[in-house]
C-alpha positions in Angstrom: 6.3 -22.2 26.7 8.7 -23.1 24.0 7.4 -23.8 20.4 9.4 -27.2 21.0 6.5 -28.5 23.0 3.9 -27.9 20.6 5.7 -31.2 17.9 6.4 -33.4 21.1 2.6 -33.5 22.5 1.8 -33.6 18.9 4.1 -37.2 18.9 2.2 -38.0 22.1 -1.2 -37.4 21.1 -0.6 -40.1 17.5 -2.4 -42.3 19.8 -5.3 -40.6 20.2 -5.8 -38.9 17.1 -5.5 -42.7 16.1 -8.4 -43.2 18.7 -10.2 -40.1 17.6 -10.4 -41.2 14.2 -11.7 -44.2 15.1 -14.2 -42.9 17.3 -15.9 -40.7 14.6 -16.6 -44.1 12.3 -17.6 -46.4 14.9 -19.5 -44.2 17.4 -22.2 -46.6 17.9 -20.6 -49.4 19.2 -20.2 -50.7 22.5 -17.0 -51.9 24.7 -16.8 -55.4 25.1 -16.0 -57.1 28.7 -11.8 -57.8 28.7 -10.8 -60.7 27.2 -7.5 -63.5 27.5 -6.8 -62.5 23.4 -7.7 -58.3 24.2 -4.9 -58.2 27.2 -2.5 -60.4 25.1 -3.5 -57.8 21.8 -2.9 -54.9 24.3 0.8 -56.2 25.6 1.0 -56.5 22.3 0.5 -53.1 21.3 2.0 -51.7 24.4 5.7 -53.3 23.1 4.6 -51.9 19.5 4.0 -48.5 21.0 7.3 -48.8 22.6 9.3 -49.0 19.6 7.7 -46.7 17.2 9.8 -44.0 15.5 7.3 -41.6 16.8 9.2 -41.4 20.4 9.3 -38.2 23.0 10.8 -37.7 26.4 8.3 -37.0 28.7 10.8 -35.6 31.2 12.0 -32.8 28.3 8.2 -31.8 28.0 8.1 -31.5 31.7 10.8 -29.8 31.6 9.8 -27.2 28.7 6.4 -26.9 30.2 7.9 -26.2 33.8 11.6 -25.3 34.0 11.7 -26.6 38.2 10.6 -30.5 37.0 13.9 -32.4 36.6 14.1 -36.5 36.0 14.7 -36.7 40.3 10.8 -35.3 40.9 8.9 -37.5 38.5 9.0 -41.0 37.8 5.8 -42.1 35.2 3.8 -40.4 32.3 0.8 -39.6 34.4 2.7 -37.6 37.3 4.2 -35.9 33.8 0.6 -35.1 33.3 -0.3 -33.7 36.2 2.4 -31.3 36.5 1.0 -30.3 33.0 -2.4 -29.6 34.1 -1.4 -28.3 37.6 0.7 -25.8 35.3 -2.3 -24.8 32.9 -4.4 -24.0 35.6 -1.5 -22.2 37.9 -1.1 -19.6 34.4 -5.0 -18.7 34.0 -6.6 -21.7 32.3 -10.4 -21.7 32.9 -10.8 -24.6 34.4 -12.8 -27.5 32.7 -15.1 -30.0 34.3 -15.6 -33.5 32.6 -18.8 -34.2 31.8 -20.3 -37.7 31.3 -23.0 -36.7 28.6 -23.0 -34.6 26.0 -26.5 -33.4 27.0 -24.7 -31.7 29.3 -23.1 -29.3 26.7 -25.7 -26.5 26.2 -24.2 -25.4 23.1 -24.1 -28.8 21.2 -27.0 -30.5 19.2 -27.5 -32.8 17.2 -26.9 -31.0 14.2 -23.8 -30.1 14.7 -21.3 -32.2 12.0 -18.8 -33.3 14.9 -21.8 -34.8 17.4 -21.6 -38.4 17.5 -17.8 -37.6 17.5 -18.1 -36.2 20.6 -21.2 -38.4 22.0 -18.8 -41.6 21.6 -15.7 -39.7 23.3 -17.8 -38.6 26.1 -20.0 -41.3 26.6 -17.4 -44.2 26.4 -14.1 -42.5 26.3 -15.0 -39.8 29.1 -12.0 -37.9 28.0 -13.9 -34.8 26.9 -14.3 -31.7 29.5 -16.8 -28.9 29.6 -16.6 -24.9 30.6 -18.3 -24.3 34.0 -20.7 -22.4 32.4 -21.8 -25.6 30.7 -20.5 -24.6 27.0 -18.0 -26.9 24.6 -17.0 -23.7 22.7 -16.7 -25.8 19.6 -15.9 -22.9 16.7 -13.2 -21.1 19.4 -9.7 -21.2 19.2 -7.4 -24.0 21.0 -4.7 -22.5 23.6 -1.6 -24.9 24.2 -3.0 -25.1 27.6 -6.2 -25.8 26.9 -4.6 -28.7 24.3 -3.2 -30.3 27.1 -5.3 -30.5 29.3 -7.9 -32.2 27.3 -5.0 -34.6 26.2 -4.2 -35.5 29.3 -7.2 -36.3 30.3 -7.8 -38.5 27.2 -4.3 -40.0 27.7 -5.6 -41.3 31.4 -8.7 -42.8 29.9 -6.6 -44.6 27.4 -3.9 -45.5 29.5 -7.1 -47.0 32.0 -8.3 -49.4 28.7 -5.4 -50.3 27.7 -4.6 -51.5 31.4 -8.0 -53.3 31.8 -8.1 -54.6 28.7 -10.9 -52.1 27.5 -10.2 -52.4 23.6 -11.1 -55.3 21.3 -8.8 -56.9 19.0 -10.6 -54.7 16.1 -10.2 -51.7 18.2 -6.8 -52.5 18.4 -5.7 -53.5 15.2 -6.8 -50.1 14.0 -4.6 -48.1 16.3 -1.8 -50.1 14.9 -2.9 -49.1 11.4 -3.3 -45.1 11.8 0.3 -44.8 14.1 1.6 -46.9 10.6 -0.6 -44.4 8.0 0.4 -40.9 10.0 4.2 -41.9 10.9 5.1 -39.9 7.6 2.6 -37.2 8.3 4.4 -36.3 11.7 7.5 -37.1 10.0 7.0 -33.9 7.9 5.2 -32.1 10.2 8.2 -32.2 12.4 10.7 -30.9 9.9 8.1 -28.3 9.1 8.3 -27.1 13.2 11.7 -27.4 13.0 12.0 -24.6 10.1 9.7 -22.5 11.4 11.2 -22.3 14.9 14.8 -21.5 13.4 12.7 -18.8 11.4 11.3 -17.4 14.6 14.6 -17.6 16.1 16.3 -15.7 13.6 13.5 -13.3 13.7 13.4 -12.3 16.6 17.7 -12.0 17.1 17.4 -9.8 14.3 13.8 -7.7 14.5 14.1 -4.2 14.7 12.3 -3.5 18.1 9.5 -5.0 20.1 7.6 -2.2 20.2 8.0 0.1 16.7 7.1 -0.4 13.3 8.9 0.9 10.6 7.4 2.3 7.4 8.7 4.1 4.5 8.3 6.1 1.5 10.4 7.1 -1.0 9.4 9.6 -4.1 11.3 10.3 -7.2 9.8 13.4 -9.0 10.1 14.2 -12.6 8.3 17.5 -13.3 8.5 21.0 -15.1 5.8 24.1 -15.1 5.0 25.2 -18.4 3.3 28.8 -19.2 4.2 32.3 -21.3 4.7 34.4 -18.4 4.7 34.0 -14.5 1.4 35.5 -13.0 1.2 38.7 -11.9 4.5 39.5 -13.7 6.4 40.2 -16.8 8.9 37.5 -16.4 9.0 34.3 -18.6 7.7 31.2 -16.3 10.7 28.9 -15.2 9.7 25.7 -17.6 13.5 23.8 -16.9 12.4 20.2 -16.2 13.1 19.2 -12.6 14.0 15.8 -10.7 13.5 15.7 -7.1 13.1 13.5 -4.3 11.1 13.0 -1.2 12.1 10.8 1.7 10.0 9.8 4.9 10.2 7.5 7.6 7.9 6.8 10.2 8.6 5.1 12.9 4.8 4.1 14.7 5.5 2.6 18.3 2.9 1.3 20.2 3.2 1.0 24.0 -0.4 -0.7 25.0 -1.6 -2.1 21.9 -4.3 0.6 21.0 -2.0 3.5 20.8 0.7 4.7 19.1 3.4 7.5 19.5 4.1 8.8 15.5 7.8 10.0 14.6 8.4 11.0 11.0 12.1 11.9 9.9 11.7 13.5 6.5 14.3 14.4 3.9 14.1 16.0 0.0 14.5 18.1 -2.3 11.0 18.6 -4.6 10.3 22.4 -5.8 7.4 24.1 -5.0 6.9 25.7 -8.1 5.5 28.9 -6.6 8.5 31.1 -7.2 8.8 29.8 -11.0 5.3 30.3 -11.6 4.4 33.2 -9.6 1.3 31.9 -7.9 0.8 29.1 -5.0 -1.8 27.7 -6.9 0.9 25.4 -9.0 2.4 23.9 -5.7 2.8 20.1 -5.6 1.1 17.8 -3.3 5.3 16.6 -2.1 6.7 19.2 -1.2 9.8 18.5 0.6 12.1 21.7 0.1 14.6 20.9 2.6 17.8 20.5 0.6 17.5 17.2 1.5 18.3 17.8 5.0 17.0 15.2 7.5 14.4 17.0 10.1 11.2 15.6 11.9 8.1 16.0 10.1 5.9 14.6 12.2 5.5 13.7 15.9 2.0 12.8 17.9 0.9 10.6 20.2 -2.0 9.0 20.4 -4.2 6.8 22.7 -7.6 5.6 23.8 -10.0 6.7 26.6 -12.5 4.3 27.1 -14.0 2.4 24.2 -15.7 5.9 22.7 -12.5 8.4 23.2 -9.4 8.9 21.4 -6.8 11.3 22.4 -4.3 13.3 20.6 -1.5 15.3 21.4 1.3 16.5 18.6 4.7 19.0 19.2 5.9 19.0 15.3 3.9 19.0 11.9 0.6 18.8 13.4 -2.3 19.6 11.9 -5.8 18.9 12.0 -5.7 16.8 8.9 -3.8 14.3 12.2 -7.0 14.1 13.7 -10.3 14.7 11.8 -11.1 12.3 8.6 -10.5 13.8 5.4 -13.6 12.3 3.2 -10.7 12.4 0.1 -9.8 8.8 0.3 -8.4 8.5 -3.4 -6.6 11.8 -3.7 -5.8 12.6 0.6 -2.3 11.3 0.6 1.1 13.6 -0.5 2.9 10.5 -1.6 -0.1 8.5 -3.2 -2.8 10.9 -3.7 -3.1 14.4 -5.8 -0.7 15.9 -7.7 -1.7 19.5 -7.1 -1.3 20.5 -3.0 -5.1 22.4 -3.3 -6.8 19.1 -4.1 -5.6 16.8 -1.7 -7.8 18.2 1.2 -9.9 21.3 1.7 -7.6 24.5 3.0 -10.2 26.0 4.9 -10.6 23.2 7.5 -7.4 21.1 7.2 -5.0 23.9 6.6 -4.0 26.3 9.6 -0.7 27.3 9.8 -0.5 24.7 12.9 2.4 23.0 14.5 1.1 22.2 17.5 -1.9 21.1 19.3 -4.3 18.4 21.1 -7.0 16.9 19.7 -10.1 14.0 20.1 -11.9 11.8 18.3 -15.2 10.5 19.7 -17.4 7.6 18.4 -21.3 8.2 18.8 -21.9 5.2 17.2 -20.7 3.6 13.8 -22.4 6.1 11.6 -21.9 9.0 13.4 -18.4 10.7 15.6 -17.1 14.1 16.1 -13.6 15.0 16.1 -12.0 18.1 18.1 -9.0 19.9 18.0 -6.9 23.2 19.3 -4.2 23.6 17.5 -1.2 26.5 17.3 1.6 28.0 15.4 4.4 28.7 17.7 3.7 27.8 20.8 7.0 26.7 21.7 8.4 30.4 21.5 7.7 32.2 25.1 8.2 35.6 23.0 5.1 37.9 22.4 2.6 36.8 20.4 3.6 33.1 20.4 2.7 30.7 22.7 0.3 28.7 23.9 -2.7 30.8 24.3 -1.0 34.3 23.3 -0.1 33.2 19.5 -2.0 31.9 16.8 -4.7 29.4 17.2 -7.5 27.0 15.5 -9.8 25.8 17.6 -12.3 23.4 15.0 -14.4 20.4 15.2 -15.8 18.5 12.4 -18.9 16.1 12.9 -18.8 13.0 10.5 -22.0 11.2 9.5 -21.8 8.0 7.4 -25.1 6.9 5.5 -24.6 3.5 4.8 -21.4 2.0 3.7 -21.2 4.2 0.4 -21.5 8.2 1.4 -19.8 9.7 4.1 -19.9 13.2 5.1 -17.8 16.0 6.8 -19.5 18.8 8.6 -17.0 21.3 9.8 -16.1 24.8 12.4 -13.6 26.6 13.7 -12.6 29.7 15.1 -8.7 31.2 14.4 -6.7 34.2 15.2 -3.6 35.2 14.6 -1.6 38.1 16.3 -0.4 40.2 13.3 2.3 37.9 11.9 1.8 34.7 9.7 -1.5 35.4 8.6 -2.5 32.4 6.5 -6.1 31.6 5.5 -5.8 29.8 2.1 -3.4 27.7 3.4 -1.1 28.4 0.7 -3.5 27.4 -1.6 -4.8 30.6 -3.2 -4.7 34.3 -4.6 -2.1 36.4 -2.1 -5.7 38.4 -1.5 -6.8 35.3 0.1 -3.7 34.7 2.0 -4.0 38.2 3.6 -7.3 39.8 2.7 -6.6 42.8 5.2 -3.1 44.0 3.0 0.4 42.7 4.1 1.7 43.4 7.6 1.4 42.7 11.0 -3.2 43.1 10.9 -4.3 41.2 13.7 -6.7 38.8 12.3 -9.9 36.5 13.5 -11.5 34.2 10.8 -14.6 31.3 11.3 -14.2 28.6 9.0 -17.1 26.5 7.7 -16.5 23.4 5.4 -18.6 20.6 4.2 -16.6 17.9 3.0 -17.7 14.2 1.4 -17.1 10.7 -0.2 -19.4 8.4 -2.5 -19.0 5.4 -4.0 -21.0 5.7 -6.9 -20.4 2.2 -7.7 -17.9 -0.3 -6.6 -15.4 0.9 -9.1 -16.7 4.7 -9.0 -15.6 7.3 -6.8 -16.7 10.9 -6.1 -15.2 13.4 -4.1 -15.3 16.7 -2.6 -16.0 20.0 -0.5 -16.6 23.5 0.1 -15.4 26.3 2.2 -16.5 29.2 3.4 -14.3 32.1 5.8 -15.8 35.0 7.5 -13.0 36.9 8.3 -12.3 40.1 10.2 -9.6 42.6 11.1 -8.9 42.9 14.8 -6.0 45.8 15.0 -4.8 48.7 13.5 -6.5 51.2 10.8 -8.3 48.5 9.5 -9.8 47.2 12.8 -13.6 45.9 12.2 -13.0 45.8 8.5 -14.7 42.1 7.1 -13.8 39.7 4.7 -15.5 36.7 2.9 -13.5 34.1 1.4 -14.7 31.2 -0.8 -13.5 27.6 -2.3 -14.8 24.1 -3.5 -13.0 21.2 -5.3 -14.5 17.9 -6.6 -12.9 15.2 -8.1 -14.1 11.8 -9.9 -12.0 8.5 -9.9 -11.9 5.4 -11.5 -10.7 2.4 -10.1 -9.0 -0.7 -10.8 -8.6 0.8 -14.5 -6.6 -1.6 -16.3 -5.0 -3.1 -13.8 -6.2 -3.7 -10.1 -5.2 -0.7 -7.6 -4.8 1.3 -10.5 -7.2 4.5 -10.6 -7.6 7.7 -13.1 -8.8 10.9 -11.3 -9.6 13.7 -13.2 -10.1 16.8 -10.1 -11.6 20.3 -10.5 -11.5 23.3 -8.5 -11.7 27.0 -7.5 -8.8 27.8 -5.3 -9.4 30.0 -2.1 -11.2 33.3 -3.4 -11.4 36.2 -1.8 -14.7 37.8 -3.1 -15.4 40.5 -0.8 -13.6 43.0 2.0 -13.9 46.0 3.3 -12.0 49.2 2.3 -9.8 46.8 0.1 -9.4 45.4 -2.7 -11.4 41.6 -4.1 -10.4 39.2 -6.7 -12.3 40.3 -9.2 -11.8 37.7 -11.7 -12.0 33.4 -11.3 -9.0 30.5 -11.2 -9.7 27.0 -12.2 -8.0 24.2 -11.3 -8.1 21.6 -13.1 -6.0 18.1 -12.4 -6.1 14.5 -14.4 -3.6 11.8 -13.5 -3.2 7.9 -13.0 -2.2 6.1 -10.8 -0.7 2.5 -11.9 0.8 -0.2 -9.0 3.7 -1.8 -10.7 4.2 -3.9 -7.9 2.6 -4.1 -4.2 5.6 -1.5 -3.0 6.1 0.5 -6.4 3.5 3.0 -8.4 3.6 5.1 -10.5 1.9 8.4 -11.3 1.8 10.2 -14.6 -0.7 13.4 -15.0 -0.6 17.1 -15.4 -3.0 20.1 -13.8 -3.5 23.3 -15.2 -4.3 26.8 -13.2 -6.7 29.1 -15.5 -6.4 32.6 -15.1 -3.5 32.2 -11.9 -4.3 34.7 -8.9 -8.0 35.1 -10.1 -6.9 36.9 -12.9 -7.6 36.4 -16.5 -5.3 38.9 -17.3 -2.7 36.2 -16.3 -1.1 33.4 -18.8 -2.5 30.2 -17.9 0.2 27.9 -16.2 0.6 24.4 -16.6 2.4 21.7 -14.5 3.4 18.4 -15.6 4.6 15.5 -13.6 5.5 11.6 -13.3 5.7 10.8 -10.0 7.0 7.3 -8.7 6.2 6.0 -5.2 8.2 3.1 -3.0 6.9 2.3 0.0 8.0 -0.3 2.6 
């Protein structure tokens, strides 16, 4: 139905919001008998009605309201009407019934502020129509349907008074007054429907699609690393300052309203500072080392099963951190959140050298829900050792428990293997002993992962953050075949909110980067890294913030024989 329709049967019903009005301030009195004066008073307003600005063509409502009515099939306002209501109920209307008391409305007493309102429309007016079930449905939306219905049927019970006489000269001269008082009123309200349907027009000839939502981000990096030496080597640490960029688009389409099919193109050119510094420790939380070539980051589909299920299913970029909750809400996101790539979310559950996979999120109830995924490297290469079920895998679950509104908790397991190539358990995070505890090389490797992961808010302006980690890894081929390996790693972090501005928030994160702290026939880091992160984040505008700070790495690679490394940053963020 066209938006048109809505101002003309808003011009039709001046009348009997007139009446209405009336109604609500004179609800207890009674309709006298018709009189010589009342029918002469109600010519009168009849020719009065006829030539107030406030004029529609009942055959172009028809008309809008059902394209097949044409001036040849209609020849009055009340078979106008009845195609109206004949319409509603033909599109899925629940049909009302009229009732004749409003004792009849179960879900109307009277205490409600609207009830002699209603009393005096349904008791002398009996223009005001009940559900079958026997409700009014007084606080519920209106549909246009529904709207005209009930105007129509008010519209015959007026049209009946006025044609029997039924209103007094008081009665009368009132109607006269409010069509008067609200002539400007619909005056305005007209233009106002007028702009905002040349609005929709125009949006909707010129909206991107239908279907997808568009959302960007847009980083611009300023950054150096800072340090005597690189770790673990002679060399002087590569300090030249830096400006980068990241780019992302995601384009979110949704195909039945509850899911949506996720397609990232990314593009940039921000360092990782692993090379200059000699230790992954010092990578950024942005990394986008592409040479600012355009590629797809991300790609998943999600959708619902049932009202408890959630499915997932990615084929680029996909990770578990694309299913499970992080329990990091301040510090989670790469273009928003940490500075530092170890503190955004903890390496040994959200980190596993996936691409691809299917996962599952499943609500319990509001305080408690599991979330399951299998996830794989490169398991779109039929060679050996990739695949599907041949190549490396993660199979992990995390159970998530929220006590009240203000602690929420992350319990975490998983199971990976890798085939020799791309061993990975810190994620990238950590000492190279932690990346590979078994020595570099193709050593077939097995690894369960435990992590316990959490958010509190301290107090409405107070945030705390964290987790731990725990690997028990093992050596599946080769001359180190049964050889184990433990592997450890917490972070926590405390932010303050709305500090001097609102959305604003200083974080000040510390950490002990993936550890490898015992393995058989091999060597350990003997020695401990901190990590340690403060920056602050500060909204210009709604689209624009801005993010000055600085993290340090002591003793890089778990080695206190290493210089300690420091990076510095200002990151700004646009989003749209």
């Amino acid at each position: 139905m066209k938006s048109t329709l809505v101002w003309k049967t808003l011009q039709l019903s001046s009348a009997l919001l007139g009446l209405s009005l009336f109604v609500a301030n004179n609800a207890d009195a009674e309709i006298p008998n018709p009189t010589a004066s009342t029918r002469e008073s109600t010519a009168e307003l009849n020719r009065q009605l006829s030539e107030t600005p406030v004029k529609i063509n009942p055959l172009q409502i028809a008309s809008d309201v059902s394209p097949g009515l044409s001036p040849t099939n209609t020849n009055s306002n009340r078979e106008l009407l009845e195609q109206i209501q004949r319409y509603s109920s033909e599109n899925g209307v629940e049909s009302l019934d009229q009732v004749t008391s409003v004792g009849q409305l179960r879900d109307v007493s009277p205490g409600d502020w609207a009830y002699e309102a209603l009393r005096s429309l349904v008791e002398r007016y009996g223009c005001i129509a009940g559900y079958p079930d026997g409700t009014y449905r007084g606080n519920r939306a209106l549909t246009r349907y529904e709207f005209a219905a009930g105007l129509n049927a008010c519209l015959n019970q007026i049209e009946r008074l006025i044609g029997t006489g039924g209103f007094d000269e008081t009665e009368l001269e009132t109607l006269r007054r409010l069509i008067q008082e609200f002539e400007a009123e619909l005056a305005t309200l007209g233009a106002r429907v007028d702009n905002l349907e040349g609005r929709v027009a125009f949006l909707e000839d010129n909206q991107f699609s239908t279907t997808t939502k568009l959302k960007g981000e847009v980083i611009f990096n300023l950054a150096s690393a800072f340090g005597d030496e690189k770790a673990d080597s002679d060399e002087d640490v590569d300090d030249n300052l830096t400006f980068s960029n990241r780019t992302r688009l995601n384009f979110d389409t949704s195909f039945m309203g509850e899911d949506r099919l996720r397609v990232r193109l990314q593009a940039g050119n921000t360092p990782e500072f692993d090379e200059a510094t000699g230790t992954e420790m010092s990578r950024q939380g942005f990394e986008a080392a592409s040479g600012n070539d355009v590629a797809v980051n991300d790609l998943y589909y999600r959708f619902p099963l049932g009202d408890k299920i959630r499915l997932l299913v990615g084929a680029n970029g996909f990770d578990f951190n694309d299913i499970a909750e992080i329990h990091n809400p301040i510090l989670e996101s790469s273009g928003t959140g940490a500075l530092n790539r170890f503190n955004r979310r903890n390496p040994f559950v959200f980190r596993n050298n996936a691409e691809q996979g299917v996962g599952a999120n499943i609500q319990f109830s509001d305080s408690l829900s599991l979330d399951l995924g299998y996830l794989t490297g490169e398991s779109n290469s039929p060679l050996d050792k990739d695949g599907v079920f041949d190549g490396d895998f993660t199979a992990i679950s995390q159970l998530n428990l929220a006590l009240g509104e203000k602690l929420d908790l992350g319990f975490a397991f998983g199971y990976s293997y890798y085939p020799g190539e791309d061993v990975n358990l810190s994620g990238s995070t950590g000492s190279p002993l932690a990346k590979e505890p078994f020595g570099v090389g193709e050593i077939a490797t097995s690894a369960l992962r435990f992590g316990i992961q959490g958010s509190w808010r301290v107090a409405p302006k107070i945030n705390i953050a964290g987790w731990g980690g725990y690997i028990n890894a093992e050596a599946e081929a080769g001359d180190r075949e049964g050889d184990n390996a433990e592997l450890w790693t917490w972070m926590g972090n405390v932010s303050f909110l709305d500090l001097g501005k609102e959305g604003a928030a200083f974080s000040v994160a510390a950490g002990i980067p993936p550890k490898l702290t015992d393995v058989d026939g091999g060597l350990d880091d003997d020695d401990t890294s901190f990590l340690i992160e403060a920056q602050y984040q500060y909204p210009l505008t709604d689209n624009i913030l801005i993010t000055p700070g600085a993290y340090v790495i002591l003793n890089p690679n778990h080695d206190d024989g290493n210089d300690d490394i420091w990076v510095g940053t200002i990151r700004t963020t646009f989003s749209f």
